[in-house]
C-alpha positions, -999 to 999 in steps of 0.1 A, spaced: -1 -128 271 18 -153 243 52 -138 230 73 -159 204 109 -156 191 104 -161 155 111 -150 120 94 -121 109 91 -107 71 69 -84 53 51 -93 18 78 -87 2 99 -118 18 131 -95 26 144 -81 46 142 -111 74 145 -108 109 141 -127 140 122 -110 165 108 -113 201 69 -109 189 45 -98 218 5 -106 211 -14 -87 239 -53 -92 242 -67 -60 258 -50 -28 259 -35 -33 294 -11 -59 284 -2 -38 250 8 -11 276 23 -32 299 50 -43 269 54 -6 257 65 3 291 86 -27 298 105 -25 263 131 -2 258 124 -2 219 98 -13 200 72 -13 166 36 -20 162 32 -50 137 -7 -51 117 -4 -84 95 31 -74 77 14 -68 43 37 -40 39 69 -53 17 102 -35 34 111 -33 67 84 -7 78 68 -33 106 100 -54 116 120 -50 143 137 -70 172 110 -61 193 77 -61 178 41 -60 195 15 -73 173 -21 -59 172 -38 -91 156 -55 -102 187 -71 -65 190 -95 -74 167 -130 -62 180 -157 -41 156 -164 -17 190 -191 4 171 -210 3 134 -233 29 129 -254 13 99 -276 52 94 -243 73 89 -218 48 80 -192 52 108 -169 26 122 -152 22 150 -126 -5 152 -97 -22 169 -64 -17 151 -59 -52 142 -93 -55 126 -88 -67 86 -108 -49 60 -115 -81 48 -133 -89 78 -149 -60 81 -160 -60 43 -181 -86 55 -199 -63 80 -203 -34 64 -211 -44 24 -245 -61 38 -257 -28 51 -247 -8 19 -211 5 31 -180 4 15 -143 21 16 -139 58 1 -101 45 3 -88 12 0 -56 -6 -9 -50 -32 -35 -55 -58 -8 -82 -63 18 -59 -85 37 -44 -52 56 -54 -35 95 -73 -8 104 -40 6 119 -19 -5 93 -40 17 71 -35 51 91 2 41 100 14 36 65 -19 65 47 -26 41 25 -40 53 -8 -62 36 -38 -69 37 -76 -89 70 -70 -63 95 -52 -77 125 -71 -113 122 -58 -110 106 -21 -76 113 -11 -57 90 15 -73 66 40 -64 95 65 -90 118 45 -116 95 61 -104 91 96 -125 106 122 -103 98 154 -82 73 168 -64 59 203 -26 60 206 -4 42 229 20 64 238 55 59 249 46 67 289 18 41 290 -12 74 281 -34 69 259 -44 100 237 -76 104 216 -61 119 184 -83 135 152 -83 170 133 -95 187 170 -81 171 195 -44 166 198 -37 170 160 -1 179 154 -1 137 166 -27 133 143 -4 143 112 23 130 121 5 97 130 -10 95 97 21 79 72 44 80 104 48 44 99 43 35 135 71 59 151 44 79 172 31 47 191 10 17 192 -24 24 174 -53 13 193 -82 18 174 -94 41 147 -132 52 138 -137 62 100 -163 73 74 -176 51 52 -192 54 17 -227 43 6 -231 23 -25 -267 5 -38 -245 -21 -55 -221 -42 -55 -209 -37 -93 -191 -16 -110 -188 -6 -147 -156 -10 -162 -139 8 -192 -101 -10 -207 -80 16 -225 -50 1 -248 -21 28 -250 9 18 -272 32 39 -254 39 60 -223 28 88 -236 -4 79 -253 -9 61 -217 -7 92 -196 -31 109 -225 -59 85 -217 -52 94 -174 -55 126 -186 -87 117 -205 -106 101 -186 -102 120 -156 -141 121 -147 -138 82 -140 -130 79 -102 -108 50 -104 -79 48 -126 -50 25 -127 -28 12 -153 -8 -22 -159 24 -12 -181 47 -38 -204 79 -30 -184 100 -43 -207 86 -27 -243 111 -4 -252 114 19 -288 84 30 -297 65 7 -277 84 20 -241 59 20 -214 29 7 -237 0 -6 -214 -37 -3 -208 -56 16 -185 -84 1 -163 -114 28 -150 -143 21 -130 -171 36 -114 -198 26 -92 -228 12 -106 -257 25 -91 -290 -5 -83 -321 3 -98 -338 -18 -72 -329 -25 -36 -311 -58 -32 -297 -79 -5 -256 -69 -9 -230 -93 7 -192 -87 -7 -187 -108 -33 -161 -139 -26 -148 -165 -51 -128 -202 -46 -90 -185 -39 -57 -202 -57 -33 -207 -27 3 -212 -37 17 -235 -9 52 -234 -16 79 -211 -30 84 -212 -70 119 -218 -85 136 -189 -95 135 -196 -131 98 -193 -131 102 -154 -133 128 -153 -156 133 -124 -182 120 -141 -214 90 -153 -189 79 -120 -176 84 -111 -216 60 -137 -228 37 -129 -202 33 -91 -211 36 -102 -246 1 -127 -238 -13 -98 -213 -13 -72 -238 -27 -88 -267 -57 -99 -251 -68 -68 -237 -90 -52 -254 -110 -15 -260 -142 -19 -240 -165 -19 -211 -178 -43 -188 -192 -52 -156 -173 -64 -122 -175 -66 -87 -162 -48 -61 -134 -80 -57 -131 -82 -94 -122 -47 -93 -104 -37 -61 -85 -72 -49 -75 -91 -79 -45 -104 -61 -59 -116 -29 -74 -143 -51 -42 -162 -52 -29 -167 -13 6 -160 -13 13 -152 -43 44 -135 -29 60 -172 -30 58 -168 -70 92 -146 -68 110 -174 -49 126 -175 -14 145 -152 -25 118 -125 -22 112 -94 -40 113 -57 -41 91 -32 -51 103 4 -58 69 31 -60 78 62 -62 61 94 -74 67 124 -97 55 159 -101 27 162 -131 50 181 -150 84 158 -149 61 126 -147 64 115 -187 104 123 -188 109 108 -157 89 76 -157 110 74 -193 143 80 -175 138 52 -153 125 29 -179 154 32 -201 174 27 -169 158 -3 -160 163 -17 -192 203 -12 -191 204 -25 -159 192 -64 -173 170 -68 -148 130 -76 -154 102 -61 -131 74 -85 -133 46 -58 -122 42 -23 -132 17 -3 -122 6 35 -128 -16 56 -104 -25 96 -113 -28 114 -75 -43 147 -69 -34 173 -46 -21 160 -12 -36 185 18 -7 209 37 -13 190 67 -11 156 58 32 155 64 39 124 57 16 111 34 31 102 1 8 111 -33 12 143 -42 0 162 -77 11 135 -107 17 101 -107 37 74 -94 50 41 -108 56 5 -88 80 -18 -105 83 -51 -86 118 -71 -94 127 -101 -83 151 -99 -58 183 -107 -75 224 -93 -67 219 -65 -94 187 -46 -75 203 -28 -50 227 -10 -76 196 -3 -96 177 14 -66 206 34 -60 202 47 -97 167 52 -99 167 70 -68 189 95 -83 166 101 -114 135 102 -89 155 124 -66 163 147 -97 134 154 -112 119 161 -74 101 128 -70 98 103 -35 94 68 -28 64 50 -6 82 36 24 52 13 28 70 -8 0 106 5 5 138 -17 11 164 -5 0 164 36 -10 189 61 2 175 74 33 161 111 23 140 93 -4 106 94 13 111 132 19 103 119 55 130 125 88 130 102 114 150 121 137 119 146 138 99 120 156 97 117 192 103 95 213 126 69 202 110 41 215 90 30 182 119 21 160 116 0 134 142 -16 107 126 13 88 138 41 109 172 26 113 182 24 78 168 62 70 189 79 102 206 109 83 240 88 89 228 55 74 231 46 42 212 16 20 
């Protein structure tokens, strides 16, 4: 089994660390480390952008990468943890499956997916990625490994699914998939000159299963929070067609940009350009057109620098979700600094058993900011606005919020030997 002392970041380039990584092949040498190490963290392919998968000791699940089962009739997969959805995409679209839940990027595991409950563009009609699961393996912390789902062993289900790795090592994880006849979707561009007029159109077009919205984070007046809402839905083939998942050429940006490139009055001009040539209308994309617009530029995490970047998502109750997202806008602006990437998503209800999974009724907002000296004061001031109006930030992309933020306690997990950077910096004693 290769292990490597290296440098280890998530997508969001900070925090860095340098850890002893372990890359076992089967599931005997994955147990063999868990047993030898006194502390330790599961590690998929880092595409979350805190410190949720670093550690000093880290076991990677990259080489556990085998499709064990695909049944094409019903649409179920079972996988290894470290299996990609982009290489599974490439499995499943040919046979007329795809995701009920998927990320923004394809470029995430299997395990990655149930560890952090990741969520998509359509919330209020699928749910989380852990609405889908049927079952999975965990490695436990006394070498056993446990067959977890909704039956079987299902308090470690929950907590398992948005735990963030603190349960154990996933192994593998067999989920439903969803049958489409095409891969195209129809696509509808709403312009909103202002928050409110933005959350009008979530509102409705609520029939459209996929919803998100791009907002000008740095309009303010009248204009605050202006931005245009993209919906999709499936198109459905009239005839039967061959389907592969559609690729294109990818951009790849081979080294880090100067800091200047993302400076205020560039991020200005480029919402300025963004907005004005949107426009009212429909049209017709593809499920990479529509799902992983950013995967066609490899690493485009290097545009913010070496620096790196942060991104702070958090959610808000329906009712406070206008007032607050206003709150923090207005704070942002005070603060001087520019978020290059803003981002709305409208969740539905989250189900009582799903602990730690982190959209709930309303909506939440990602603002990505360059990682500059004035950041961390700004998280610790939006987190008291999120905090008061009873909102919670995604630790999937956290890196720096006061430790009750995620409305999740690591000190309720058991055992302590899955402990990441993550679950140090939330202890009840620590502080950001």
């Amino acid at each position: 089994m290769e292990r490597q002392r290296m440098e280890l970041s998530n997508w969001g380039n900070y925090p860095k660390t340098i850890a002893e990584v372990y890359f076992p092949n089967s599931i005997e040498e994955a147990r063999a480390v868990v047993l030898e190490q006194e502390r330790l963290i599961a590690r998929g392919n880092g595409r979350c952008y805190g410190d949720a998968a670093l550690g000093h000791q880290v076991i990677s699940t990259l080489r556990l990468k085998r499709i064990l089962n695909f049944d094409t009739q019903n649409g179920i997969v079972w996988v290894e943890a470290g299996v990609l959805l982009a290489d599974l995409l490439e499995v499943i679209v040919p046979h007329g499956w795809f995701f009920h839940v998927t990320p923004g990027t394809r470029y995430i595991t299997a395990g990655g997916a149930v560890a952090c409950d990741v969520h998509g563009k359509n919330h209020p009609h699928k749910g989380c990625f852990s609405n889908w699961v049927i079952d999975f393996d965990l490695l436990c912390a006394d070498g056993s490994v446990v067959r977890c789902s909704r039956q079987e062993n299902s308090n470690l289900f929950w907590q398992t699914c948005g735990g963030m790795g603190w349960t154990g090592v996933i192994l593998s994880v067999r989920f439903q998939l969803m049958r489409i006849s095409s891969v195209f979707l129809q696509q509808r561009a709403v312009k909103a000159n202002n928050l409110e007029d933005l959350l009008k159109a979530f509102e409705a077009n609520r029939s459209w299963p996929y919803a998100v919205a791009w907002v000008d984070g740095l309009a303010r007046g009248l204009q605050l929070g202006r931005g245009v809402l993209w919906l999709a839905e499936h198109q459905t083939a009239t005839t039967p067609k061959p389907l592969a998942f559609p690729t294109r050429r990818t951009l790849d940006l081979p080294v880090y940009a100067p800091n200047f490139l993302l400076h205020p009055s560039l991020i200005w001009a480029h919402n300025q350009w963004y907005y004005a040539r949107a426009t009212n209308g429909e049209q017709r994309v593809d499920l990479e057109q529509c799902f992983y617009p950013l995967d066609r530029v490899h690493h485009w995490n290097r545009l913010y620098g070496r620096r790196g970047f942060v991104q702070y998502q958090f959610g808000l109750p329906e009712e406070h979700s206008l007032q607050g997202f206003r709150l923090v806008l207005e704070q942002v602006h005070s603060s001087g600094m520019a978020p290059f990437l803003c981002v709305i998503k409208r969740h539905g209800d989250r189900p009582q058993e799903a602990i730690h999974s982190f959209p709930e009724r309303g909506y939440s907002l990602a603002l990505d900011f360059p990682r500059t000296p004035g950041v961390p004061a700004l998280v610790r001031q939006l987190d008291e606005l999120v905090w008061k109006w009873g909102g919670k930030v995604y630790l999937a992309k956290d890196a720096c919020s006061a430790p009750h933020m995620s409305r999740i306690f690591p000190d309720r997990f058991a055992p302590n030997k899955f402990w990441s950077l993550l679950r140090e910096r939330i202890q009840p004693s620590e502080r950001c």
